[in-house]
C-alpha positions as a Markdown table, in Angstrom:
| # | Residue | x | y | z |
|---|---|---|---|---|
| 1 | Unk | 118.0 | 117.6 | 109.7 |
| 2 | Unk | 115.1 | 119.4 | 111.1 |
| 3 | Unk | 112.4 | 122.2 | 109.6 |
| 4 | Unk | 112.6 | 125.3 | 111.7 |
| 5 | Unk | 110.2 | 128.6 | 111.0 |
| 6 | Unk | 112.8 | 129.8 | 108.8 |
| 7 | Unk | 113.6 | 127.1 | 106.7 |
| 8 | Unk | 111.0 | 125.4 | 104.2 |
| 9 | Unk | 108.7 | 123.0 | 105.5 |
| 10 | Unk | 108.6 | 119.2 | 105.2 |
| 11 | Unk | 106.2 | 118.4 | 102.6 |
| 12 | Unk | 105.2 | 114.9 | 104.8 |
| 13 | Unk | 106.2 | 114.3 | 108.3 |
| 14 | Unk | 105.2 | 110.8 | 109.6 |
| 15 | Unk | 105.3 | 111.1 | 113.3 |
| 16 | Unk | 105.5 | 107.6 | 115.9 |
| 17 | Unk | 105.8 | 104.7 | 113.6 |
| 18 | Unk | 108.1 | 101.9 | 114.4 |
| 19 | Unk | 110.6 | 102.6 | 111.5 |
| 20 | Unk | 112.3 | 98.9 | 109.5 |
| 21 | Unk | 114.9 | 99.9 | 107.2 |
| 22 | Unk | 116.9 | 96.2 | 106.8 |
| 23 | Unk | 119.8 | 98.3 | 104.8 |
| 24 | Unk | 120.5 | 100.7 | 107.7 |
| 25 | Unk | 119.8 | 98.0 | 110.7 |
| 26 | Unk | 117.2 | 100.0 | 111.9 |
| 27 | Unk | 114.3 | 98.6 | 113.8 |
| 28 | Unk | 113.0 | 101.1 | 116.3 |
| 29 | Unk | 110.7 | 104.1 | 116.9 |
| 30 | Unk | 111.4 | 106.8 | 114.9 |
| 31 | Unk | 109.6 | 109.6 | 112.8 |
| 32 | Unk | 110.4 | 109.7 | 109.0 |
| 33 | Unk | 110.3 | 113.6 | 107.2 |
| 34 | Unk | 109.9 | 114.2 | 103.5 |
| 35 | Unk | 111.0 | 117.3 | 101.1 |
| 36 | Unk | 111.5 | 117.6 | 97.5 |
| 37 | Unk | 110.0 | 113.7 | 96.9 |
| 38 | Unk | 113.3 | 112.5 | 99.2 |
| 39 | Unk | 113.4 | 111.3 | 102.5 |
| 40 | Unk | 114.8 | 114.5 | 104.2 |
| 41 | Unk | 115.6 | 113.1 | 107.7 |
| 42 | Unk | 114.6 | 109.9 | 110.0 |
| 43 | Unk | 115.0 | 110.3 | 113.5 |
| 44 | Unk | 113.5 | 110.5 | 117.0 |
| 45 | Unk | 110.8 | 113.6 | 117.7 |
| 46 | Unk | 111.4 | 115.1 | 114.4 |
| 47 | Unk | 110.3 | 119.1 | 114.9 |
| 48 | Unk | 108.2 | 120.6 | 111.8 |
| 49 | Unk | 106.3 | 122.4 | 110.6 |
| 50 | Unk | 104.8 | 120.1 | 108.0 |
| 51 | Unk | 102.6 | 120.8 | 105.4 |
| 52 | Unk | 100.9 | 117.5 | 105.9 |
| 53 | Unk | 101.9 | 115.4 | 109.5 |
| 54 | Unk | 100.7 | 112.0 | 110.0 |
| 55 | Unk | 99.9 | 109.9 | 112.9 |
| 56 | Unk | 101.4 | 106.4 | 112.1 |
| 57 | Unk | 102.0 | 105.1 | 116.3 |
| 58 | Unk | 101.3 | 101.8 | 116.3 |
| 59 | Unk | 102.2 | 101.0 | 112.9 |
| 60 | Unk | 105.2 | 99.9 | 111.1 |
| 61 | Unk | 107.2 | 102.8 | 108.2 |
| 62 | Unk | 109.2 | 100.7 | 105.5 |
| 63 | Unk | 110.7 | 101.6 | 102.7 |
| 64 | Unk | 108.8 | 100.9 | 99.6 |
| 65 | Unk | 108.6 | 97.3 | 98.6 |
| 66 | Unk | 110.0 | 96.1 | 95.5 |
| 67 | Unk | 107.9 | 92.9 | 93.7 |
| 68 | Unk | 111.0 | 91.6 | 91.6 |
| 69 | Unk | 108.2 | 89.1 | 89.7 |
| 70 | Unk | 105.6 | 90.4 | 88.4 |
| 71 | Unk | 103.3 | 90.8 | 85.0 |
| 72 | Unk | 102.7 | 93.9 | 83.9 |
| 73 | Unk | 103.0 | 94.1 | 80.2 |
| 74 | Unk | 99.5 | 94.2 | 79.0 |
| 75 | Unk | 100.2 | 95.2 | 76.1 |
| 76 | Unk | 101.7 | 91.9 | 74.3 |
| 77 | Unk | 100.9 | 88.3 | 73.9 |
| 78 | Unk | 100.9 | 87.3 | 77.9 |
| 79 | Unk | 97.6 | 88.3 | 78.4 |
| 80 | Unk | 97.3 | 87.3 | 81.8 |
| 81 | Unk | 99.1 | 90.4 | 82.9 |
| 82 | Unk | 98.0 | 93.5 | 85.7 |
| 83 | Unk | 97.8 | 96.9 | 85.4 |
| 84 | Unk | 100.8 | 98.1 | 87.4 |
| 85 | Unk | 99.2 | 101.1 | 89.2 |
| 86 | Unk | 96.2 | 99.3 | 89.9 |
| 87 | Unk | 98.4 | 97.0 | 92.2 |
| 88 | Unk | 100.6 | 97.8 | 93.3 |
| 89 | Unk | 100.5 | 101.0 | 96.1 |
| 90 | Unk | 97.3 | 99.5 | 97.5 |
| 91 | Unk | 100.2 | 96.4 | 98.8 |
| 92 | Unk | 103.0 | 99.0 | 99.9 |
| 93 | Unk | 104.7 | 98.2 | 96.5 |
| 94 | Unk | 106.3 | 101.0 | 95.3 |
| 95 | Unk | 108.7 | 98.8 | 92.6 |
| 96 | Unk | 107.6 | 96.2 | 90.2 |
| 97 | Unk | 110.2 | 93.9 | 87.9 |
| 98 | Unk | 108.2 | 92.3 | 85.4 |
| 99 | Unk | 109.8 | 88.9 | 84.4 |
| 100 | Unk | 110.2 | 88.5 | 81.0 |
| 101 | Unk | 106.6 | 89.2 | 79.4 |
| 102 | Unk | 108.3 | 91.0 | 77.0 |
| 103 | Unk | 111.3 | 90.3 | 74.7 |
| 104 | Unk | 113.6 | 92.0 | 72.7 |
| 105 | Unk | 111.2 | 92.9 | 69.6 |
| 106 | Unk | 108.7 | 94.1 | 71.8 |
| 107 | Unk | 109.9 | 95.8 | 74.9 |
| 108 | Unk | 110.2 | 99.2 | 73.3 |
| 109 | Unk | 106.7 | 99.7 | 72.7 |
| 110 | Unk | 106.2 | 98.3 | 76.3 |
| 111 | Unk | 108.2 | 101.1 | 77.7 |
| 112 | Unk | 106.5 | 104.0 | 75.6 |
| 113 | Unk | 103.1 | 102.4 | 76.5 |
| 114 | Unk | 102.9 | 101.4 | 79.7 |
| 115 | Unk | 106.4 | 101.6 | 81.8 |
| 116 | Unk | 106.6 | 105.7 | 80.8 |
| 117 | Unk | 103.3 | 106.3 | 81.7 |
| 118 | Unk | 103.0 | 104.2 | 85.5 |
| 119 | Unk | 103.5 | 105.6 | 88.2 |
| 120 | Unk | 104.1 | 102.8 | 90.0 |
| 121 | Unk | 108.5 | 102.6 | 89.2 |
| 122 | Unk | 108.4 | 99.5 | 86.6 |
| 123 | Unk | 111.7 | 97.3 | 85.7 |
| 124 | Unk | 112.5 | 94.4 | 83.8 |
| 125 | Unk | 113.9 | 91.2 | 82.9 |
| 126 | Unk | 113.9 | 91.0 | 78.7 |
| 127 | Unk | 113.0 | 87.4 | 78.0 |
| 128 | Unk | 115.3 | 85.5 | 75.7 |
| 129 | Unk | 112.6 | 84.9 | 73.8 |
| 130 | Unk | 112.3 | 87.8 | 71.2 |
| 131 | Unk | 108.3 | 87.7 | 71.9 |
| 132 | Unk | 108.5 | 87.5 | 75.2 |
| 133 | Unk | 106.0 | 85.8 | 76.8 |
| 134 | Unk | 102.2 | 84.4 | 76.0 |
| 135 | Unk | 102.3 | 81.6 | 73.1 |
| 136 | Unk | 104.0 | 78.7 | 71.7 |
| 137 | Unk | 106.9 | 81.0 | 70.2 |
| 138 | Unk | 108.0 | 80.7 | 74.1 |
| 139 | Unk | 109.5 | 76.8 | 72.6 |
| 140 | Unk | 110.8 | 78.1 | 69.3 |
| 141 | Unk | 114.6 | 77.9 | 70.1 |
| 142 | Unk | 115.4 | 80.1 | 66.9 |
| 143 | Unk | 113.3 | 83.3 | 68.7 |
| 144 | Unk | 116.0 | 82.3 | 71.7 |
| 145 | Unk | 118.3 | 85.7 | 70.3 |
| 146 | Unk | 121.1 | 86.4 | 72.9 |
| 147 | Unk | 122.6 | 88.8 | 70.6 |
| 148 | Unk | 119.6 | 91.0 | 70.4 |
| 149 | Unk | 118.4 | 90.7 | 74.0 |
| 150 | Unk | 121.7 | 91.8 | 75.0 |
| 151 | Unk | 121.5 | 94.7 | 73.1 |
| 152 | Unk | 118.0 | 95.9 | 74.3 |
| 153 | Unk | 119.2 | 95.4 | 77.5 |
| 154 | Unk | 122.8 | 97.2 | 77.1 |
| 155 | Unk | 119.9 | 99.9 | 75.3 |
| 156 | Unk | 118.0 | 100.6 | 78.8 |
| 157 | Unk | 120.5 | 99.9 | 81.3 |
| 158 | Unk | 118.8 | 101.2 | 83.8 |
| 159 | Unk | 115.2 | 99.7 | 83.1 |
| 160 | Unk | 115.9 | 96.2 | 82.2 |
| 161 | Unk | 117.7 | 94.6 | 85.2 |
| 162 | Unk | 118.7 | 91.1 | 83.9 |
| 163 | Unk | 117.3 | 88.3 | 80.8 |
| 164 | Unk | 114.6 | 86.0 | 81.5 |
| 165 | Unk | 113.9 | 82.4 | 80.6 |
| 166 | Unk | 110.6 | 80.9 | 81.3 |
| 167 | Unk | 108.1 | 78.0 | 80.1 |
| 168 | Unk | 110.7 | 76.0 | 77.8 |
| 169 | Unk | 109.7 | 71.9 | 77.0 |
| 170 | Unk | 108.3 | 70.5 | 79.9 |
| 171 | Unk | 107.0 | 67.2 | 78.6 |
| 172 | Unk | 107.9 | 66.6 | 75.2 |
| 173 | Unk | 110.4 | 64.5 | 73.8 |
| 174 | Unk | 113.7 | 66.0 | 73.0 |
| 175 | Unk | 114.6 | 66.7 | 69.4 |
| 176 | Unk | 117.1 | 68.1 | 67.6 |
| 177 | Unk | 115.7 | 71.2 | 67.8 |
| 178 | Unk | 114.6 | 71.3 | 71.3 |
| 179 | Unk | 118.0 | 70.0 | 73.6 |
| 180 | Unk | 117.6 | 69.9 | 77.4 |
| 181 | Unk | 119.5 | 73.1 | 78.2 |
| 182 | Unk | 118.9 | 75.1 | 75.4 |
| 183 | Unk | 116.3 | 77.9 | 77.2 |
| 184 | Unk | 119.0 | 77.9 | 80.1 |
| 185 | Unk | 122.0 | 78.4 | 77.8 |
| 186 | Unk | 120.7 | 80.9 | 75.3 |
| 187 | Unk | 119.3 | 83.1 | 79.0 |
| 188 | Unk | 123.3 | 82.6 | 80.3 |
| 189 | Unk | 124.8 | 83.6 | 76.8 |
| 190 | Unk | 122.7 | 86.8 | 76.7 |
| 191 | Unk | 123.2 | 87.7 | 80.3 |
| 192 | Unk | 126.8 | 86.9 | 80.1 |
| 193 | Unk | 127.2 | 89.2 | 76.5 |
| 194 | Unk | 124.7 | 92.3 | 78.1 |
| 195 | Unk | 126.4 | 91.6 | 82.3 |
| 196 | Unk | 123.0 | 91.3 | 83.4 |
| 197 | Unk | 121.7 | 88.0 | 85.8 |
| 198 | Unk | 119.4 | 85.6 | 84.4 |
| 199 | Unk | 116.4 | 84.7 | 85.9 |
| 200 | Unk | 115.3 | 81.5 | 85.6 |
| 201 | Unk | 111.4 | 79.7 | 85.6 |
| 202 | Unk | 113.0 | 76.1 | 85.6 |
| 203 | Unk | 111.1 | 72.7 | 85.3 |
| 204 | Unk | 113.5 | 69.7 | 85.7 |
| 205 | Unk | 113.7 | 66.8 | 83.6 |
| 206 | Unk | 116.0 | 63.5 | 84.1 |
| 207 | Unk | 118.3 | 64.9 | 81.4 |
| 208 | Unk | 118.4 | 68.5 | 83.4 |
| 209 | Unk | 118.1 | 68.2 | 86.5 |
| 210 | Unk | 117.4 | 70.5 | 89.3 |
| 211 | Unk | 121.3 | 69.9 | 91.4 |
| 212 | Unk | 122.6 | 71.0 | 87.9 |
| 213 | Unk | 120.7 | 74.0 | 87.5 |
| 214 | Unk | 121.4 | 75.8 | 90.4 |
| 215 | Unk | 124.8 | 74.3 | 91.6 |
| 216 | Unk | 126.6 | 74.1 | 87.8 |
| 217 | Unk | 124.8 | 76.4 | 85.5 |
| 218 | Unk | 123.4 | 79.5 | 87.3 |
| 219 | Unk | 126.3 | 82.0 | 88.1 |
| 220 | Unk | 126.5 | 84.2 | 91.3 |
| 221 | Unk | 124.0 | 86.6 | 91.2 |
| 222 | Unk | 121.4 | 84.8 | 88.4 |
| 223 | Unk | 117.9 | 83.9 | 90.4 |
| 224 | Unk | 116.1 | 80.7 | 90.3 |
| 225 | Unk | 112.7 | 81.6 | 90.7 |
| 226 | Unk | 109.4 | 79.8 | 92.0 |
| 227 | Unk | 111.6 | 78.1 | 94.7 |
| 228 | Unk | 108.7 | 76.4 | 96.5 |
| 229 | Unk | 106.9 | 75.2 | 93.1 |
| 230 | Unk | 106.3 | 71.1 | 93.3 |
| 231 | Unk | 108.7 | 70.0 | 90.6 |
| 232 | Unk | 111.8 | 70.6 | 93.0 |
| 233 | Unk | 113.2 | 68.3 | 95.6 |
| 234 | Unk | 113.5 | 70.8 | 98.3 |
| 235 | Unk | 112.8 | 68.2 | 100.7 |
| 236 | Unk | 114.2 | 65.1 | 100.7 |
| 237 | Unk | 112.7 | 61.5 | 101.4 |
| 238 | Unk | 114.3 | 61.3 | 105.2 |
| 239 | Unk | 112.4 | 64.7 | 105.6 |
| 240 | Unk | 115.6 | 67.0 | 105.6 |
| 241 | Unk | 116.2 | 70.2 | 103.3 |
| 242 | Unk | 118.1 | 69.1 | 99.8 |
| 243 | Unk | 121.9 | 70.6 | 101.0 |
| 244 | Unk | 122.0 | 71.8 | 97.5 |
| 245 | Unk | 119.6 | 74.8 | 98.5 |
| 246 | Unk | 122.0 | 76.1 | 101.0 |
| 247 | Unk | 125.3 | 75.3 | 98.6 |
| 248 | Unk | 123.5 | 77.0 | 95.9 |
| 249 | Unk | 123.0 | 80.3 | 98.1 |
| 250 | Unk | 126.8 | 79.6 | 99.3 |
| 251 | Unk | 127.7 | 80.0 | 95.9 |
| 252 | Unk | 125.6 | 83.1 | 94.8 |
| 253 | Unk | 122.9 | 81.7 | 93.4 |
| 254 | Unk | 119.7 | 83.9 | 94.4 |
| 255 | Unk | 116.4 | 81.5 | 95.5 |
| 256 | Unk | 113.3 | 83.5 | 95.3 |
| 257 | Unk | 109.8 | 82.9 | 96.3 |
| 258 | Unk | 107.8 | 83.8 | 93.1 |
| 259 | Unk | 104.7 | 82.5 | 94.3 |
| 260 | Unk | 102.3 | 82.8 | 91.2 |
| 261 | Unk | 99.2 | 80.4 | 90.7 |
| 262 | Unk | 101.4 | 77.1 | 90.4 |
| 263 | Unk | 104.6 | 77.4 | 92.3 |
| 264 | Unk | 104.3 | 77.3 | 95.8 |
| 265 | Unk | 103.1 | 74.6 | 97.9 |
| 266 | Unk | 103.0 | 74.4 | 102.0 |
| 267 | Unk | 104.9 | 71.0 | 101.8 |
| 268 | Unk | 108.0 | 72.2 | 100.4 |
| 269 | Unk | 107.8 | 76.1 | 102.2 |
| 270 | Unk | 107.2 | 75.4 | 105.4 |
| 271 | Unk | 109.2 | 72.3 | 106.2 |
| 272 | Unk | 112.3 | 74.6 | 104.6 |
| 273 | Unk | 111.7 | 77.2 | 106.9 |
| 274 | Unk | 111.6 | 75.0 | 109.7 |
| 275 | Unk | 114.5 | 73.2 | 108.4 |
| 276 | Unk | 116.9 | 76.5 | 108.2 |
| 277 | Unk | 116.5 | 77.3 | 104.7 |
| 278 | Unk | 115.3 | 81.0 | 104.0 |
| 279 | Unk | 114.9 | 82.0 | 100.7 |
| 280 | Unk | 116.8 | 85.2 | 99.2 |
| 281 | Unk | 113.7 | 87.3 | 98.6 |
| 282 | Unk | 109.9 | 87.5 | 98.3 |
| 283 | Unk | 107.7 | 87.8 | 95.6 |
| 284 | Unk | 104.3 | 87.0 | 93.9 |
| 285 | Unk | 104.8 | 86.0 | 90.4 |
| 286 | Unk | 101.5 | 88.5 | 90.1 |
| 287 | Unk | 99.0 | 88.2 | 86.9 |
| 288 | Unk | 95.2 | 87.7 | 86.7 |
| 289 | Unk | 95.5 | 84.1 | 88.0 |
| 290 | Unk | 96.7 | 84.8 | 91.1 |
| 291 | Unk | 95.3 | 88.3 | 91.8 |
| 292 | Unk | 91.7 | 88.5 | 92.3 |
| 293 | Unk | 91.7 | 84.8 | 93.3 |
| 294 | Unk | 92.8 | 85.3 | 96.9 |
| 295 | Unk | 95.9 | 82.7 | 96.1 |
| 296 | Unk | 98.1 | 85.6 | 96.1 |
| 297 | Unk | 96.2 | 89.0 | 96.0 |
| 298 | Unk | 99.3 | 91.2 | 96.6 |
| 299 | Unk | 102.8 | 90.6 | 98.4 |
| 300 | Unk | 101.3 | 91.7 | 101.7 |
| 301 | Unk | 99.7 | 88.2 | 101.5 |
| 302 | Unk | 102.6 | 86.4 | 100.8 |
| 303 | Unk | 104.4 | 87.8 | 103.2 |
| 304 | Unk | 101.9 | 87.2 | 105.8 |
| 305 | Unk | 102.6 | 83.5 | 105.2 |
| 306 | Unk | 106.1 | 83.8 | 106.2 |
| 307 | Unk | 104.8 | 85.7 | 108.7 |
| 308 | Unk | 102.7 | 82.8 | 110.4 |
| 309 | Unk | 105.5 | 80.5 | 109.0 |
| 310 | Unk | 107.8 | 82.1 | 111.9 |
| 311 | Unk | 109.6 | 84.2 | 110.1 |
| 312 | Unk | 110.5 | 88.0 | 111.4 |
| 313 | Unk | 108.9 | 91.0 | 110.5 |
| 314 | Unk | 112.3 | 92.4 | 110.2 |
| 315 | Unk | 113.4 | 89.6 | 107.9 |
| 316 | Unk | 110.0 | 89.7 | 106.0 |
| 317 | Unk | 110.5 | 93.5 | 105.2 |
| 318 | Unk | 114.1 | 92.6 | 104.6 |
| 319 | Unk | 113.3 | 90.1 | 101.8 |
| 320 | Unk | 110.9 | 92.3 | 100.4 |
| 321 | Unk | 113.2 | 95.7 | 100.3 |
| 322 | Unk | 117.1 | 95.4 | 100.8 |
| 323 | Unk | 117.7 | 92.0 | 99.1 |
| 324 | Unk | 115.9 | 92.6 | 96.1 |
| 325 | Unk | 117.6 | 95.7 | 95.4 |
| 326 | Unk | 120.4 | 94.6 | 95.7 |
| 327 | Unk | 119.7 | 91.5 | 93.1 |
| 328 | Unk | 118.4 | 93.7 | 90.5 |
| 329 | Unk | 120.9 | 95.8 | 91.0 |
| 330 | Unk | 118.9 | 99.2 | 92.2 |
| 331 | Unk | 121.0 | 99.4 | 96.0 |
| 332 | Unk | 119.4 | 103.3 | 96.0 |
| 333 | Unk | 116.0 | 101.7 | 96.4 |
| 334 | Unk | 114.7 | 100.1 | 99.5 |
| 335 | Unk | 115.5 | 101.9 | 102.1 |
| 336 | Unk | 115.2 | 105.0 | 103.9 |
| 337 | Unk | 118.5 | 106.5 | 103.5 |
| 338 | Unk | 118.4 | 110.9 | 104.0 |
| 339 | Unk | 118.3 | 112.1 | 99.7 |
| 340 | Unk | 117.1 | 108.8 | 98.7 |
| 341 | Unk | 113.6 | 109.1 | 96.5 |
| 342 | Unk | 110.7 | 108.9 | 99.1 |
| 343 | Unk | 108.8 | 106.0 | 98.8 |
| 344 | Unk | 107.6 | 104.2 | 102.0 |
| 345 | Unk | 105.2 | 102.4 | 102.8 |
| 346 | Unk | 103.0 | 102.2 | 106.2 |
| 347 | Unk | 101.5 | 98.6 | 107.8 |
| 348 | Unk | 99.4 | 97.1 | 110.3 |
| 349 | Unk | 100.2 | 94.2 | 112.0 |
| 350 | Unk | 97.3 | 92.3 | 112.6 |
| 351 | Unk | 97.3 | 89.0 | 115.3 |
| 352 | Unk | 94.7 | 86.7 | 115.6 |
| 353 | Unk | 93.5 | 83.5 | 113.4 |
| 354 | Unk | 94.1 | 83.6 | 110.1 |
| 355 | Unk | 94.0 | 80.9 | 107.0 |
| 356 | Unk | 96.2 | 81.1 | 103.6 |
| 357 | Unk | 96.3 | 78.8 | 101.2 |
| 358 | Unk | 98.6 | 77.4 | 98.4 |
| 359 | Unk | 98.7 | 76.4 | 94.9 |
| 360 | Unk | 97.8 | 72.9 | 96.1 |
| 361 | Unk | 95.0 | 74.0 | 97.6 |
| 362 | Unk | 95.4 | 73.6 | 100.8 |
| 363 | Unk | 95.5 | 75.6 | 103.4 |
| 364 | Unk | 97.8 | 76.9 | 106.7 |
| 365 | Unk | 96.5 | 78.1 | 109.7 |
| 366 | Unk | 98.8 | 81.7 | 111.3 |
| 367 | Unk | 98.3 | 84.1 | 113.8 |
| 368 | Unk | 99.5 | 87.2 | 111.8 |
| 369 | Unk | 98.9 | 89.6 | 108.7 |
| 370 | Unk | 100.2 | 92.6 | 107.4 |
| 371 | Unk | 97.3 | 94.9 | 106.3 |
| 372 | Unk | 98.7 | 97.8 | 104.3 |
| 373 | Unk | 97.5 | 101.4 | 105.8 |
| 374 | Unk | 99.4 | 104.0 | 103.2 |
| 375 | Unk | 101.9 | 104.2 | 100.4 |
| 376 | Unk | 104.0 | 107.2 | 99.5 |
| 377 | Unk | 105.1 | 106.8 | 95.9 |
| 378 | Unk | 108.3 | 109.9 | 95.2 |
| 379 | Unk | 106.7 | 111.9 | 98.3 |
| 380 | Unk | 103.1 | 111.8 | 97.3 |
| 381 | Unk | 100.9 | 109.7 | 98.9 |
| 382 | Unk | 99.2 | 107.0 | 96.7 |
| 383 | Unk | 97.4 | 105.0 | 99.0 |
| 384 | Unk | 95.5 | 106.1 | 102.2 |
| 385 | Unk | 92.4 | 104.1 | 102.1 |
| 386 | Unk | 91.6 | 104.7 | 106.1 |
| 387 | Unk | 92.3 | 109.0 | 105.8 |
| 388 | Unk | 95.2 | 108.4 | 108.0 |
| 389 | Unk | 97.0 | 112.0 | 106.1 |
| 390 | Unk | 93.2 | 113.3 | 105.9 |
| 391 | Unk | 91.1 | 115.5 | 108.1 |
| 392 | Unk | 87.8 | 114.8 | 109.5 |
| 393 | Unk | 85.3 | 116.2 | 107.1 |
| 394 | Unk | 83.2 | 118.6 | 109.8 |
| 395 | Unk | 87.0 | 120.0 | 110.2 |
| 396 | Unk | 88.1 | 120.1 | 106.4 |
| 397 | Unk | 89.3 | 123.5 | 104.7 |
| 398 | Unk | 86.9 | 125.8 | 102.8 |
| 399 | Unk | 88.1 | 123.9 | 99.6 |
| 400 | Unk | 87.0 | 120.5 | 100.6 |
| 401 | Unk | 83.4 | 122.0 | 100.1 |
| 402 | Unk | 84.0 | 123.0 | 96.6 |
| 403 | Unk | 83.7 | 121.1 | 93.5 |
| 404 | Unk | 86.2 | 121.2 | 91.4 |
């Protein structure tokens, strides 16, 4: 599909970028047209006219990245969460999942405040937890209400992508009224009783532990989350990868990075990667610990550590658009496909010496980074920091020089 004179314009043209679209196996030069907010063709010397055509040679086009954990629900008792908007576009994100900051009593007035209003595209997990996140309700097993955060999430079926758990009894002695699985459980029963996943923040204990979790509770298609974090035995004593990681994926189970202020340490991350073991997608587990801090900053940095880890670029973008799509069940997003909605997203890859750190602090020396040059969010560009869609201004139009 091409504009001619007689037909309408594209709206955006992005001419010479070295297109990645993972769900179409494309990894090549191409130009990338928009109409209507959809991608309206992808292909090699795409003819305009344009209303707006933009240089991008040298750079890498991708389809809008999808965050599948972050925090955005400022508006309840997790207070550690962003604004949405204010992070994400300025990282190539064009999709956030917030993980369970909100619950079942709570996530309407999150949607009519804050999810209605972003433009930024935001999803969900519904925690268990009818509060959601933020206070010591979070080990209250009464507030753990599969009933009623399966129906929420059979309310917004499209919103809310799966149930949450998160933050149940790390330390304290069992009681009757706190049992080892319960957090787990109560998550499974409502994701079972709405047919959503359950996304897990897990921290094992001798009476739960990690083998169980992900080879014996989760089902195919729930998501263990924070993958890397300390607590799990990802490599063993002789120095190997624990097999259960790669039986786990074998059986369904979705590993994902989540990398947050706590849960993801060198030690464990890159000796997997080295070892074989690649986990199912890539995430930042984003809130105000972790994003002014320069731990995490935005997924472009955690993505540069795979990156210098010696992990693709095409696997990177992969794990960052196709996989979590498909895991929170959205397969129209993250990608480039002609009609889907036009979000994209435009990078830099930088080489030269670089450090990143982890939640250990320590650091790990790379040679690459993914600096993020322009976001399209439904066709409209929401991040250009450098001009690249902008003219010089001794060569603007007449109304660049009025103020409106």
């Amino acid at each position: 599909m091409t504009a001619s004179a007689e037909s309408k314009p594209f709206d955006l043209l992005l001419k010479g970028g070295h297109v990645i679209d993972p769900k179409n196996g494309l990894s090549a030069t191409r130009d990338v047209a928009v109409m209507d907010g959809r991608i309206a063709a992808v292909g090699s010397d795409l003819k305009g006219p344009a209303t707006t055509t933009v240089d991008v040679s040298g750079l890498y086009v991708t389809p809008g990245l999808i965050d599948m954990h972050v925090h955005v629900d400022t508006a309840h008792g997790f207070r550690g969460s962003v604004e949405a908007d204010g992070q994400s576009f300025s990282s190539g994100v064009t999709t956030m999942v917030d993980a369970g900051s909100a619950g079942s009593a709570n996530f309407g007035e999150f949607k009519v405040r804050l999810i209605d209003s972003a433009r930024t595209r935001i999803l969900a997990y519904l925690n268990v937890v009818d509060l959601g996140m933020g206070g010591d309700y979070e080990q209250d097993v009464s507030r753990m209400n599969p009933v009623a955060a399966a129906g929420v999430a059979q309310a917004y079926p499209d919103l809310i992508v799966g149930i949450k758990g998160a933050h149940y009894w790390t330390r304290l002695p069992w009681d009757d009224a706190h049992r080892p699985w319960d957090n787990v459980d109560r998550g499974l029963e409502a994701g079972e009783l709405c047919g959503k996943p359950l996304m897990i923040d897990f921290w094992p204990r001798p009476e739960r532990p990690y083998e169980d979790l992900i080879l014996k509770k989760l089902r195919p298609g729930d998501i263990h989350t924070h993958v890397f974090a300390q607590q799990f035995p990802i490599i063993l004593d002789d120095g190997q990868v624990n097999p259960a990681l790669f039986e786990a994926q074998e059986r369904g189970v979705i590993l994902d990075v989540g990398h947050g202020a706590g849960s993801f340490w060198f030690r464990n991350a890159v000796r997997a990667v080295r070892g074989g073991f690649m986990p199912n997608s890539i995430s930042t587990d984003l809130h105000t610990g972790n994003a002014a801090t320069g731990l995490v900053t935005n997924i472009a940095n955690v993505m540069s550590k795979f990156l210098s880890m010696g992990v693709s670029l095409e696997d990177v973008i992969r794990l960052t658009t196709l996989t979590p799509a498909q895991e929170i069940g959205h397969p129209e997003l993250g990608t480039l496909d002609v009609g889907a909605e036009a979000d994209i997203a435009v990078f830099q890859l930088q080489t030269g010496e670089f450090a990143y750190t982890d939640c250990g602090r320590a650091k790990m020396l790379g040679n690459r980074r993914l600096r993020p040059m322009l976001t399209v969010r439904a066709g409209k560009i929401a991040f250009d920091p450098e001009g690249l869609s902008m003219p010089l201004w001794e060569e603007a139009p007449p109304e660049y020089w009025v103020c409106k």
